[in-house]
C-alpha positions in Angstrom: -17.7 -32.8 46.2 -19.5 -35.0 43.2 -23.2 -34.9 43.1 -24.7 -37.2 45.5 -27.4 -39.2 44.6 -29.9 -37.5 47.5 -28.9 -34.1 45.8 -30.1 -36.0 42.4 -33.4 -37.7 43.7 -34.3 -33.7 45.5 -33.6 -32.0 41.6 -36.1 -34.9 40.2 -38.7 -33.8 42.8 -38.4 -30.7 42.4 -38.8 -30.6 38.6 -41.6 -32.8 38.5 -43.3 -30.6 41.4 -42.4 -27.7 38.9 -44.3 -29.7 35.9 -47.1 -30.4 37.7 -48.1 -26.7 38.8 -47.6 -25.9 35.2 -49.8 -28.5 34.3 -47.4 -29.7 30.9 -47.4 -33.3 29.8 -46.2 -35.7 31.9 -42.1 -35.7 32.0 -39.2 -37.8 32.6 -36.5 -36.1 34.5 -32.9 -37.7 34.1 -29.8 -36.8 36.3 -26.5 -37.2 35.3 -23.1 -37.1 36.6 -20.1 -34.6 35.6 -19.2 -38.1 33.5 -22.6 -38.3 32.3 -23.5 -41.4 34.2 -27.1 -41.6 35.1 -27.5 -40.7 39.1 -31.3 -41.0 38.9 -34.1 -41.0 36.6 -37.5 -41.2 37.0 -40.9 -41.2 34.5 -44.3 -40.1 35.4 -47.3 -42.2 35.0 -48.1 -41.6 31.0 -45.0 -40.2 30.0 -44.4 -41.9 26.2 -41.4 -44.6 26.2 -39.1 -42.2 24.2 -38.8 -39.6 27.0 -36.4 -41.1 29.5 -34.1 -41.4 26.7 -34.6 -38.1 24.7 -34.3 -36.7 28.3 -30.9 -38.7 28.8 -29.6 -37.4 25.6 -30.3 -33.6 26.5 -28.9 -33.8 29.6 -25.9 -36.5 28.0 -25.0 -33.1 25.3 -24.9 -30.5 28.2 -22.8 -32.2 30.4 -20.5 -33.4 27.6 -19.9 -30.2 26.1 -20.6 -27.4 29.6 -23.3 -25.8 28.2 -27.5 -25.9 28.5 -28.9 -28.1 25.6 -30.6 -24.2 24.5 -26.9 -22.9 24.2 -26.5 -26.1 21.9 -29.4 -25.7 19.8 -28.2 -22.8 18.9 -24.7 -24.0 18.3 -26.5 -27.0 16.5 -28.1 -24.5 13.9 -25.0 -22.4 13.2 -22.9 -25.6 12.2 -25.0 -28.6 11.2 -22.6 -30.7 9.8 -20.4 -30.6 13.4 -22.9 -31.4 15.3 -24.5 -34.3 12.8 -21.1 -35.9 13.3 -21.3 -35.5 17.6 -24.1 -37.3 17.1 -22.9 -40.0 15.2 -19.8 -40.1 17.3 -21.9 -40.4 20.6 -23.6 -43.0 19.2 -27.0 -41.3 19.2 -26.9 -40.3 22.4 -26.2 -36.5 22.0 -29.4 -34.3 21.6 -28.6 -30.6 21.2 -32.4 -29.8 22.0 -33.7 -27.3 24.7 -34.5 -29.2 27.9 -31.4 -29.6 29.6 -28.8 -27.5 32.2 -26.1 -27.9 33.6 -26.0 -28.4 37.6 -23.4 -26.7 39.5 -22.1 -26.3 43.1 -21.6 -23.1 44.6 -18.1 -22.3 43.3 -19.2 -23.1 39.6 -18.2 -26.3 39.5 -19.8 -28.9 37.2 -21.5 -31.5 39.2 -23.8 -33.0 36.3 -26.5 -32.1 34.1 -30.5 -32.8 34.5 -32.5 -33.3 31.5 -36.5 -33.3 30.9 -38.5 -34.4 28.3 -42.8 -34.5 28.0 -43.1 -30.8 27.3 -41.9 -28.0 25.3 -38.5 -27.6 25.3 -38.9 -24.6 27.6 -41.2 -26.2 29.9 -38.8 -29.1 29.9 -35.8 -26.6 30.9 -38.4 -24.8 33.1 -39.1 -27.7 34.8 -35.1 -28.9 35.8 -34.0 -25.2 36.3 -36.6 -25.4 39.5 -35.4 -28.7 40.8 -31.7 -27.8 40.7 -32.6 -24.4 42.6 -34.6 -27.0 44.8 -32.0 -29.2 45.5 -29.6 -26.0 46.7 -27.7 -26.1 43.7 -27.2 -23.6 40.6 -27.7 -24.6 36.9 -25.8 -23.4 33.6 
């Protein structure tokens, strides 16, 4: 069953709830689909113009290769050049940064990925790691 948009709009809540009891920066939160389509997106009051699409882009790099943006940091660092040219290839859009997961059903299935940006990249993957456990789902 694909992620529904209800599912999406609860993982949003639920990270931003996260962000605010740690107190970070204000955040935008994007959730995509398994195609990378944005299912919902939201951006707190004072979050910076840039974060809706750094967190798109996070989220954008998880879904489009299965793993958490952290996994591809990592990835990113051991082969520069390879991921310079995903980049280029996905017309910007591809940001192997910490920040994102993946979203998954209860078989392991790859419903989407959510992606936050306003913190640190581990408060940003803090914050969607507690709204896809919030929405009932598992992350990746």
């Amino acid at each position: 069953m694909p992620l529904t948009l209800a599912q999406a709009n609860a993982i949003i809540a639920g990270a931003l709830a996260k962000a605010r009891a740690m107190r970070i920066k204000p955040l935008a939160v994007v959730v995509l689909d398994e195609s990378g389509h944005v299912k919902s997106a939201q951006r707190e009051d004072g979050a910076s113009m840039f974060r809706v699409d750094i967190a798109s882009g996070k989220a954008w790099a998880a879904v489009g290769m299965g793993v958490s943006s952290r996994t591809l940091l990592g990835r990113a660092k051991e082969n520069p050049q390879f991921f310079g040219a995903l980049a280029a290839t996905a017309q910007g859009k591809f940001l192997p940064q910490t920040g994102a997961v993946l979203i998954k059903d209860a078989s392991g299935a790859v419903l989407g990925a959510a992606g936050a940006s306003g913190g640190t990249g581990d408060e940003d993957e803090a914050a969607c790691i507690a709204g896809v456990e919030a929405a009932g789902l598992t992350h990746g």
